[in-house]
TORKOL-133475 format. One record per residue (C-alpha): residue number from 1; residue in one letter; chain; x, y, z. Coordinates in steps of 0.1 Angstrom, whole numbers, plus 5000, padded with zeros to 4 digits. Example, Ala and Ser with C-alpha at 12.3 -4.5 7.8 and 13.67 -1.06 7.14 Angstrom:
<atoms>
  nr rest kette east north   up
   1    A     A 5123  4955 5078
   2    S     A 5137  4989 5071
</atoms>
This chain:
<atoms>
  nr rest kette east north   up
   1    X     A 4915  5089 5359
   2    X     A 4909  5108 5328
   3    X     A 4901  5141 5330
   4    X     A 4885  5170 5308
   5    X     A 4891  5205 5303
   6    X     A 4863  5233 5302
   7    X     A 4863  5224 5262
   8    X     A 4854  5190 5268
   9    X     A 4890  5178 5254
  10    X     A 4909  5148 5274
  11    X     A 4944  5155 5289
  12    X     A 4968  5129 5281
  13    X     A 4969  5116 5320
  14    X     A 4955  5080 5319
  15    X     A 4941  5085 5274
  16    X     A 4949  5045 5273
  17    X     A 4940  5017 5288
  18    X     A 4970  5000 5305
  19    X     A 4976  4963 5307
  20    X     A 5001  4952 5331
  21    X     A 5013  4987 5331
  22    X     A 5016  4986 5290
  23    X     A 4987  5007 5272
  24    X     A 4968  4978 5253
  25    X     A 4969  4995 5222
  26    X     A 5008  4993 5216
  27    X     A 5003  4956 5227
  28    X     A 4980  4954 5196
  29    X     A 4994  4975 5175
  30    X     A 5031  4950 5181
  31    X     A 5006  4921 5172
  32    X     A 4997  4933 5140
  33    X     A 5032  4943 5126
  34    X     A 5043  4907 5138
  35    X     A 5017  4889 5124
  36    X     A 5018  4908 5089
  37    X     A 5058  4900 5089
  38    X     A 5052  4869 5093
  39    X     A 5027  4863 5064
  40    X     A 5050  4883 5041
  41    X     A 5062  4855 5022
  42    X     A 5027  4836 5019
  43    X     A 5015  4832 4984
  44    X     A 5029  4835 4948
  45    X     A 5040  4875 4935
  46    X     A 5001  4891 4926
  47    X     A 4990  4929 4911
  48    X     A 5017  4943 4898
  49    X     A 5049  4926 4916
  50    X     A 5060  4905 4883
  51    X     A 5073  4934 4872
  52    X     A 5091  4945 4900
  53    X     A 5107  4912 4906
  54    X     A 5117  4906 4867
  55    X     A 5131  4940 4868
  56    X     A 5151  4934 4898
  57    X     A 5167  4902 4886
  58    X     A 5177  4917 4860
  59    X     A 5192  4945 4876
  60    X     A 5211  4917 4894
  61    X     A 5225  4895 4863
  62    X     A 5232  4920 4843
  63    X     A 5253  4953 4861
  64    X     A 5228  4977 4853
  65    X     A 5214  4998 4881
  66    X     A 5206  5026 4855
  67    X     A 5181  5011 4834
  68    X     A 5151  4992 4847
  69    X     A 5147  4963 4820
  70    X     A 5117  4935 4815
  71    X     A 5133  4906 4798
  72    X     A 5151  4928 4781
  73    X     A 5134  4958 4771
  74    X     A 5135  4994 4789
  75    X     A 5107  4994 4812
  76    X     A 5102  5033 4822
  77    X     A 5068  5035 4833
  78    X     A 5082  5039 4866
  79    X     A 5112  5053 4882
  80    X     A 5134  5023 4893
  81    X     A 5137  5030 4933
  82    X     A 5114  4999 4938
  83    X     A 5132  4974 4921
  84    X     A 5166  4987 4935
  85    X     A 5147  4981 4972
  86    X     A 5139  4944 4959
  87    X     A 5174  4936 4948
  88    X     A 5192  4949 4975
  89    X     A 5166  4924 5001
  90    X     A 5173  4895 4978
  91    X     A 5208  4896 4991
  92    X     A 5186  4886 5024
  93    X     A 5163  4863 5011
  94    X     A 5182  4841 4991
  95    X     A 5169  4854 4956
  96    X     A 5145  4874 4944
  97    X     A 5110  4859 4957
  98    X     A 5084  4874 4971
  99    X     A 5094  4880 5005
 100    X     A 5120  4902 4986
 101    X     A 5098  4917 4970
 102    X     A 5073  4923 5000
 103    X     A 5097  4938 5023
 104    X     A 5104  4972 5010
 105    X     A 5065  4975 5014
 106    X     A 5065  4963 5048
 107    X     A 5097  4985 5058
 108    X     A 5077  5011 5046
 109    X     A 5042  5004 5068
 110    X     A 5064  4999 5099
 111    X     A 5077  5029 5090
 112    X     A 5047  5052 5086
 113    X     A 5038  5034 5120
 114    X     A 5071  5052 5134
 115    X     A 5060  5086 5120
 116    X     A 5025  5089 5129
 117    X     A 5038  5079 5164
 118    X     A 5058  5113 5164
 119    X     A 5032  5134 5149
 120    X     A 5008  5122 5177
 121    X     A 5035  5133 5205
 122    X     A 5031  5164 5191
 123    X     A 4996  5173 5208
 124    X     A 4991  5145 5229
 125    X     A 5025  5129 5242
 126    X     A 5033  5094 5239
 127    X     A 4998  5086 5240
 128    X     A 4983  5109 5217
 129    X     A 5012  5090 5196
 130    X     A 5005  5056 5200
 131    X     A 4969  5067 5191
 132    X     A 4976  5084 5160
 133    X     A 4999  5052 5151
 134    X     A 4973  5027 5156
 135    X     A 4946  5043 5132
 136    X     A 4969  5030 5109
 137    X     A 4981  5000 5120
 138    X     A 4946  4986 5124
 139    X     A 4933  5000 5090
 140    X     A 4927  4965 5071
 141    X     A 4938  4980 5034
 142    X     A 4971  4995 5048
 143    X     A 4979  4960 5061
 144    X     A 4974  4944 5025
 145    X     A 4990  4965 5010
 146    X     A 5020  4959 5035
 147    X     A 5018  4926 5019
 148    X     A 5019  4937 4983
 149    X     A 5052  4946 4966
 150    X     A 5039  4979 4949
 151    X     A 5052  5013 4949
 152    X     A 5018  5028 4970
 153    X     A 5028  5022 5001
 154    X     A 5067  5036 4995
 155    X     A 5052  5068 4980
 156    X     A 5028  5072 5015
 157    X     A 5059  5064 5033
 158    X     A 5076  5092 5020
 159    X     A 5049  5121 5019
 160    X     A 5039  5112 5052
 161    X     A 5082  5121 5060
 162    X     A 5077  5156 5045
 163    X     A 5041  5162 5062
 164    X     A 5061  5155 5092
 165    X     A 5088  5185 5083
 166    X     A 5063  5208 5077
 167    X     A 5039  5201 5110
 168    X     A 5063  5220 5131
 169    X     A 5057  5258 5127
 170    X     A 5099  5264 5139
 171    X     A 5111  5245 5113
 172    X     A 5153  5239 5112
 173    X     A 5178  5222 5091
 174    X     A 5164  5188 5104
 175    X     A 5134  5195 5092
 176    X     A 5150  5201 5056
 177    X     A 5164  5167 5055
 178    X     A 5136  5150 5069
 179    X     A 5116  5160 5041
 180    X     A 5141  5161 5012
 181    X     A 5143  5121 5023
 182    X     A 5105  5116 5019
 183    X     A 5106  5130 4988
 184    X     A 5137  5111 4972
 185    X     A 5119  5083 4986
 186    X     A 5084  5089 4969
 187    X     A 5101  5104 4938
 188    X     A 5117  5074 4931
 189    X     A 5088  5050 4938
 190    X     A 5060  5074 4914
 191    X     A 5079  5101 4898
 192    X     A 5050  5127 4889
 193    X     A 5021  5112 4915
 194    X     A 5041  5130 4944
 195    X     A 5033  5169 4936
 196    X     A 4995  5167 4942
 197    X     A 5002  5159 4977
 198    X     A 5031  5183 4981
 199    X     A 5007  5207 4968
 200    X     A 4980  5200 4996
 201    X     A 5007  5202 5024
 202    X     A 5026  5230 5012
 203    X     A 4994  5252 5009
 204    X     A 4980  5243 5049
 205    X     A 5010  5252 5057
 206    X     A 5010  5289 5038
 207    X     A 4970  5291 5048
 208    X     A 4976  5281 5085
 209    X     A 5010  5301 5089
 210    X     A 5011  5328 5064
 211    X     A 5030  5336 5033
 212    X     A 5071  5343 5038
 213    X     A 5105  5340 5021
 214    X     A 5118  5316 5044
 215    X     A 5085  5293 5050
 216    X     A 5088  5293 5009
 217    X     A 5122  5279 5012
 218    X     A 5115  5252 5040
 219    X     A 5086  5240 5016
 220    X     A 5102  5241 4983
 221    X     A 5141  5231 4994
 222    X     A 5127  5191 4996
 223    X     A 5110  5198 4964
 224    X     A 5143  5209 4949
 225    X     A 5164  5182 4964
 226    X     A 5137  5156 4948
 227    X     A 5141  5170 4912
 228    X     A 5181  5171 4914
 229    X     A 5180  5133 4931
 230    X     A 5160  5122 4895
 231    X     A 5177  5146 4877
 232    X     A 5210  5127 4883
 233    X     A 5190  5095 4871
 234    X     A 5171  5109 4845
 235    X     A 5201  5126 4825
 236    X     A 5227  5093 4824
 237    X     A 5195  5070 4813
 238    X     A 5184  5095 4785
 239    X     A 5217  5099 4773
 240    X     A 5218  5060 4774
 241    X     A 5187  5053 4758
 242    X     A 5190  5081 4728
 243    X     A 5169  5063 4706
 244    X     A 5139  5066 4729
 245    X     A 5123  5100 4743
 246    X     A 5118  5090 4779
 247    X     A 5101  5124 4791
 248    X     A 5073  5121 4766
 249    X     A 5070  5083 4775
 250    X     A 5066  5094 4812
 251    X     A 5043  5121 4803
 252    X     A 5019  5095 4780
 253    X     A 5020  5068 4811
 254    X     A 5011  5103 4834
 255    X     A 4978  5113 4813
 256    X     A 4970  5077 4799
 257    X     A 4976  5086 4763
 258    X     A 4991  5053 4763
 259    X     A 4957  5036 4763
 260    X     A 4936  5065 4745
 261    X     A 4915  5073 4773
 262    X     A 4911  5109 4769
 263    X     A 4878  5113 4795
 264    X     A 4888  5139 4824
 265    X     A 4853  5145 4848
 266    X     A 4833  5110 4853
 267    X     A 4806  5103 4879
 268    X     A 4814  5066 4882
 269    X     A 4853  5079 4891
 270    X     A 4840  5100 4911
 271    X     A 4822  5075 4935
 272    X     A 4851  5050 4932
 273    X     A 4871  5074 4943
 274    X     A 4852  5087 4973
 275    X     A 4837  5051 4984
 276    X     A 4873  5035 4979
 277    X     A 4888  5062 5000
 278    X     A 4866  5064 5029
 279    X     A 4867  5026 5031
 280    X     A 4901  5021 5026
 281    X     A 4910  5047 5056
 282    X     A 4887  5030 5081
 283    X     A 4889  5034 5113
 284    X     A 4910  5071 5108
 285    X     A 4880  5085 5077
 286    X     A 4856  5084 5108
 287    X     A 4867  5119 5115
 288    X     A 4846  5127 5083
 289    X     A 4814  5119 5104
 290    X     A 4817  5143 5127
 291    X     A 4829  5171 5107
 292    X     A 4823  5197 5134
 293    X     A 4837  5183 5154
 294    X     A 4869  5169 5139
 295    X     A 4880  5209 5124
 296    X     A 4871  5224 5157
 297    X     A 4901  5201 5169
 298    X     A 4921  5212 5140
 299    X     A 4915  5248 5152
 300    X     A 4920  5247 5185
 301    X     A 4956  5231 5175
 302    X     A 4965  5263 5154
 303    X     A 4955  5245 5118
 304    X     A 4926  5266 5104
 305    X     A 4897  5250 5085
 306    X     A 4909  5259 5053
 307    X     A 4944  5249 5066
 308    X     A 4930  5213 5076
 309    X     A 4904  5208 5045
 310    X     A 4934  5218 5018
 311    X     A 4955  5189 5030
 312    X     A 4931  5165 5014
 313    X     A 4909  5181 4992
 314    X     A 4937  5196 4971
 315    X     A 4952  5162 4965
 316    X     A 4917  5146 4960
 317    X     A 4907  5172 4937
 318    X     A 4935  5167 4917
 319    X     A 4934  5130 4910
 320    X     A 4894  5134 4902
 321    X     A 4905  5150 4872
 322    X     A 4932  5130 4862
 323    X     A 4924  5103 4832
 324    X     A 4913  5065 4849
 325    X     A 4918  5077 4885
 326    X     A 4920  5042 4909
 327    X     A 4911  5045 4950
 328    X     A 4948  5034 4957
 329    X     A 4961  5067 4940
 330    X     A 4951  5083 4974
 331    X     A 4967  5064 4995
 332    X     A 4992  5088 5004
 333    X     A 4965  5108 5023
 334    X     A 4959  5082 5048
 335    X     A 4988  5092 5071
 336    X     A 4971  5126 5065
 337    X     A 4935  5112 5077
 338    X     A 4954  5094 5108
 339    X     A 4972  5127 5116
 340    X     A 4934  5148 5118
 341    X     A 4917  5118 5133
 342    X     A 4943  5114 5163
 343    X     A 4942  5149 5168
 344    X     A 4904  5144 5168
 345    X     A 4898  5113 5194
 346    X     A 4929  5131 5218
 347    X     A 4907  5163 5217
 348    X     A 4871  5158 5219
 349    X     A 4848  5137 5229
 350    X     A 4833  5110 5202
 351    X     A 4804  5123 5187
 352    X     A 4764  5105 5180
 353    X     A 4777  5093 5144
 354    X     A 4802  5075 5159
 355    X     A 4783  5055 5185
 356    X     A 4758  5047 5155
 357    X     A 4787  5033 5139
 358    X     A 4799  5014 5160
 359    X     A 4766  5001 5169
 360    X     A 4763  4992 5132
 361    X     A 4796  4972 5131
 362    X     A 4787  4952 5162
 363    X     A 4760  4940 5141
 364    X     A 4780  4932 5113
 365    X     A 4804  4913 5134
 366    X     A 4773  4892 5151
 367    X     A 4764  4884 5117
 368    X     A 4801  4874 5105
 369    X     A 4805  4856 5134
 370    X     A 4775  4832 5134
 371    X     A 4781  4830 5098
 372    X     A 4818  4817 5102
 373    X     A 4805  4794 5125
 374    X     A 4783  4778 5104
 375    X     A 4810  4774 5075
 376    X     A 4832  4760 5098
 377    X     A 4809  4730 5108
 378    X     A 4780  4729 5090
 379    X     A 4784  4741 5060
 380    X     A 4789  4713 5027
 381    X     A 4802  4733 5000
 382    X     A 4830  4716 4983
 383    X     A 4849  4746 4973
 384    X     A 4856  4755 5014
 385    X     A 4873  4726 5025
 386    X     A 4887  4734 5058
 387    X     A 4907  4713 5082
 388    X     A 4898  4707 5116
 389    X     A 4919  4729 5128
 390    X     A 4916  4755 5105
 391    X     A 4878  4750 5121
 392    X     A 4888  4751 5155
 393    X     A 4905  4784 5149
 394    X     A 4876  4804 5132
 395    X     A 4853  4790 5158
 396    X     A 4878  4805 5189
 397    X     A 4876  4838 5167
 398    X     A 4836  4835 5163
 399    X     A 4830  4832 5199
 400    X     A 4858  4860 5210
 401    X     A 4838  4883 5182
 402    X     A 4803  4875 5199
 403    X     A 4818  4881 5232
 404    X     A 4833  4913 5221
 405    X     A 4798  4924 5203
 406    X     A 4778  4916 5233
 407    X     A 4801  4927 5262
 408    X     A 4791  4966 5276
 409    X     A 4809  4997 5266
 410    X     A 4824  5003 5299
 411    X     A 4839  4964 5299
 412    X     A 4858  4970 5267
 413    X     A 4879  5007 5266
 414    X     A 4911  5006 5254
 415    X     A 4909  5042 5255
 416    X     A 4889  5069 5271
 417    X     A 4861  5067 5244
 418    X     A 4841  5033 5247
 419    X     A 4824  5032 5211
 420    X     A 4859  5038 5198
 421    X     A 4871  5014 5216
 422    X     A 4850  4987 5204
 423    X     A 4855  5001 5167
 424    X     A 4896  4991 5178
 425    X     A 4889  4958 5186
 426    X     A 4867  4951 5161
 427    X     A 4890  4964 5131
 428    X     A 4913  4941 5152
 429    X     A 4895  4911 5154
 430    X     A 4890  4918 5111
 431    X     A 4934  4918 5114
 432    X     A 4935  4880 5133
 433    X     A 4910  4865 5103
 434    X     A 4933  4882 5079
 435    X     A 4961  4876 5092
 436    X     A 4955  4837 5105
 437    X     A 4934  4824 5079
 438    X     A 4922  4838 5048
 439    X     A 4960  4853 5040
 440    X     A 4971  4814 5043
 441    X     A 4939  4800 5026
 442    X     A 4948  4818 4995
 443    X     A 4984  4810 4994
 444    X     A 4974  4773 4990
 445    X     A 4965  4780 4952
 446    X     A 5001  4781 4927
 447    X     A 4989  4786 4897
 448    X     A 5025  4801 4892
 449    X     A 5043  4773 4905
 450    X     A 5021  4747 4887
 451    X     A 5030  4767 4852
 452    X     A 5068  4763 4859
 453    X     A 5073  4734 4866
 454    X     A 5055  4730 4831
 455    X     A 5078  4751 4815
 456    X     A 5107  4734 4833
 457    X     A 5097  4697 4820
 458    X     A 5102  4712 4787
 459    X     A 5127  4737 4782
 460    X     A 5166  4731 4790
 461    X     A 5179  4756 4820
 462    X     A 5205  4767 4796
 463    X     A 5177  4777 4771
 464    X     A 5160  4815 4765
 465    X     A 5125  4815 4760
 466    X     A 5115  4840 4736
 467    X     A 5079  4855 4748
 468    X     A 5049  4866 4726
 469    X     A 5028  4869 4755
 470    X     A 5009  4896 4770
 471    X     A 5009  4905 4806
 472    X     A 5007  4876 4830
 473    X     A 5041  4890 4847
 474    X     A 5032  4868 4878
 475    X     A 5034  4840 4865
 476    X     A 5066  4846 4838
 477    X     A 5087  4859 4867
 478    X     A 5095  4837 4884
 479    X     A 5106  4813 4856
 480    X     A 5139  4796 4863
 481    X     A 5150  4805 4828
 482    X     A 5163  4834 4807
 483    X     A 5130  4852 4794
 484    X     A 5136  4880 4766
 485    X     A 5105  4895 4740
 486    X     A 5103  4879 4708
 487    X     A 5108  4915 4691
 488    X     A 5144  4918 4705
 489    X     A 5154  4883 4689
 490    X     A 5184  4894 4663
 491    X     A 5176  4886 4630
 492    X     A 5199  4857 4626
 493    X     A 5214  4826 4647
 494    X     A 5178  4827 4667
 495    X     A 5180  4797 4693
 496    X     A 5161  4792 4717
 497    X     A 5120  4785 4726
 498    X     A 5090  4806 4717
 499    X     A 5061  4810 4740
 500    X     A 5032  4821 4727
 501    X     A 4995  4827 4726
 502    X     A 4974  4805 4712
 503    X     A 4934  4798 4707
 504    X     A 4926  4769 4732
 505    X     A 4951  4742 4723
 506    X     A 4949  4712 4736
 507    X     A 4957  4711 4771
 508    X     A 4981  4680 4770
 509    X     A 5002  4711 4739
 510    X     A 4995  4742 4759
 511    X     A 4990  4756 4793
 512    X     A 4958  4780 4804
 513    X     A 4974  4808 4824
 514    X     A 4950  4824 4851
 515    X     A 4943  4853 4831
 516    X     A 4926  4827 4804
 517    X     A 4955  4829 4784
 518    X     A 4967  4796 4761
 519    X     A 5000  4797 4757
 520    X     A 5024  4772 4742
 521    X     A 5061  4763 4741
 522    X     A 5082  4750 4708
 523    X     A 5118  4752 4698
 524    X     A 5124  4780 4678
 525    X     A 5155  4793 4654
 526    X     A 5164  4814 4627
 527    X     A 5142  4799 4604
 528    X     A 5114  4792 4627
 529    X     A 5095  4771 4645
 530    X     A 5108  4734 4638
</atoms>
């Protein structure tokens, strides 16, 4: 039985529901780390993974560990510890595709699954742990972005390794390496984006233990290690590159001068920001409607409210000001948001807001649920073509989801709080569709591999391709031929194809990338175009 002390807070005796002796939610939370592994290499490279597969391949043919290059050219918008992650997997995957390019994103979700897990045991055991760890596993934008081969999720991955050396009040030399790690890790994956959330960590931690020489050192020595880690990087590729100033390149791809956008405060940021990140952190951002109750928890855990709001309103505050702020630059404050909201459902009991919630989702499933249904087997529009069993399956889900909306509270706990407990199984129910069908209903469209076998039916293998072509890295990367820009062609003894942009050609002359773009292909030397 579960029981509560004379604050109303649960023990850790009997927190989770047990299934065959196995709490149901590790059962889940196993589920949903199999089933995103498994849909890793499902679909062409999308977002921004061109880029970090045409800069790993390079890497490979060339030598050159030092200096990220796209088809040719220095690419330093970004530290290269990405693209070294994606190389070293292709040795794995038989290339670079985009299962290479998706696991160091993965590695890094299974990961942060591993380190919530022991910032749970902190206050609540093994339990507490798996609690903690499955407010992220069942978040729906944390699993997509498991399956995306972008830098985010190694840059969480590693700020969530030094919130974990600073949690501990007796910190050691373990703690030190633990978060020098995290920080090498996110250093190398967004340079600069790192130090907002350092800031918000490292000033809970002063706030909620007081200022002192050696609480200075245990926050600053991973800080230190960081700098020296991409100071060894930085100094050998400037000296390299000597033509090129790569600090001030960094510092204009930091503050956007790039593009010219020189607006700071902007309303419209301001509700992307706030919408995207309380969206984005479901189920853990629930905390955030029972404030009350959520820093009460914090306090009676030793963390302050000051302490506890610093750790993400310092960060937060930071990136509102910064030029073109996107939702996905907070993603490093999710681990932080799982942290409070574990900390939260282990300690107190689930407030009003979060039965209405609840009760609100339930409706939205009913509603999904009869709607799916109705696609599945009534429905006539010729742009959802499903096969029967593609049918079959959504209908299983449909009816599991009504069952699951309609079944009582006390039927359904999968931990001591029922409307929580449904919220679980709902977010998990979100996971299956994801996971089973619309994940493999989008990877039927290859625009990319449609566009190269184009290329390929007219260009030799031996042959570079020359590009005056904006963008579209997706679909350029994964080109079976050597692709270099058209501005690093030396002024003589040019051989080779051009590909360039054109005004709407003729389709059977040119090819309409997804982005809308006509490009077309013609042999291309010294003297020209032939």
């Amino acid at each position: 039985m579960v029981s509560m002390n004379s604050a109303g807070a649960t023990t850790d005796r009997g927190f989770l529901t047990r299934f065959a002796g196995v709490p149901v939610l590790l059962i889940l939370l196993i589920v949903v780390l199999l089933g995103t592994a498994l849909r890793l290499s499902s679909g062409e490279l999308k977002g921004e993974e061109g880029r970090r597969a045409i800069a790993a391949s390079e890497m490979i043919s060339s030598g050159d560990w030092l200096v990220p290059t796209v088809w040719g050219q220095a690419y330093l918008n970004k530290p290269p510890g990405y693209p070294w992650l994606v190389a070293i997997s292709s040795q794995f995957t038989g290339g670079v595709n985009p299962l290479a390019v998706r696991i160091p994103a993965f590695l890094a979700f299974a990961g942060l699954a591993v380190v919530l897990f022991f910032l749970g045991r902190r206050w609540g055991g093994v339990e507490g742990g798996l609690l903690t760890s499955f407010f992220l596993v069942a978040s729906i934008e944390m699993q997509k972005k498991a399956m995306i081969g972008e830098t985010d999720m190694l840059l969480t991955f590693g700020i969530s390794l030094y919130a974990l050396a600073l949690w501990d009040r007796d910190s050691t030399w373990k703690h030190g390496v633990c978060g020098s790690i995290g920080l090498i890790i996110a250093g190398f994956a967004k340079g600069p984006a790192v130090l907002p959330f350092v800031a918000g960590l490292s000033l809970a931690r002063f706030i909620r233990d007081g200022y002192s020489h050696r609480l200075l050192a245990v926050s600053a020595t991973p800080v230190l290690v960081m700098i020296v880690a991409l100071l060894a990087w930085y100094l050998p590729l400037q000296s390299r590159l000597a033509g090129t100033d790569v600090w001030s390149h960094w510092q204009a791809e930091t503050t956007r001068q790039r593009l010219g956008e020189t607006s700071i405060f902007s309303g419209r940021h301001l509700f992307e920001l706030v919408t995207g990140g309380i969206l984005g952190f479901l189920p853990a951002s629930l905390i955030l409607l029972e404030p009350r109750k959520w820093l009460a928890s914090c306090q009676k855990n030793g963390w302050g409210k000051t302490a506890a709001l610093s750790t993400i309103l310092i960060p937060f505050s930071i990136f509102f000001l910064w030029p073109e702020p996107q939702p996905r630059y907070l993603l490093p404050l999710m681990p932080i948001f799982c942290s409070w909201a574990g900390l939260y459902f282990f300690n107190q009991q689930e407030g009003q807001s979060i039965r209405i919630f609840s009760l609100l989702l339930r409706m939205l499933l009913f509603s999904g649920a009869v709607y799916v249904l109705y696609e599945a087997w009534f429905s006539n529009r010729e742009d959802l073509s499903l096969a029967t069993g593609q049918s079959v399956g959504l209908s299983v889900w449909a009816l599991v989801a009504l069952v699951l909306v309609m079944i009582p509270l006390n039927r359904c706990k999968i931990i001591v709080h029922p409307a929580m407990s449904r919220i679980f199984l709902i977010m998990f129910s979100f996971s299956v569709v994801q996971l089973a069908w619309i994940v493999p209903l989008r990877s039927t469209e290859t625009p990319a591999g449609d566009f190269s076998n184009w290329v390929e039916q007219r260009v030799p293998e031996s042959a570079t391709i020359w590009l005056s072509v904006d963008e579209n890295w997706n679909e350029l990367a994964m080109l079976p031929r050597s692709l270099k820009w058209k501005s690093m062609a030396p002024p003589n003894k040019m051989r080779g194809w051009l590909m360039e942009e054109s005004n709407e050609p003729a389709e059977a002359n040119g090819w309409r990338l997804p982005s809308g773009t006509w490009v077309t292909l013609k042999p291309w030397s010294g003297k020209g175009a032939k």
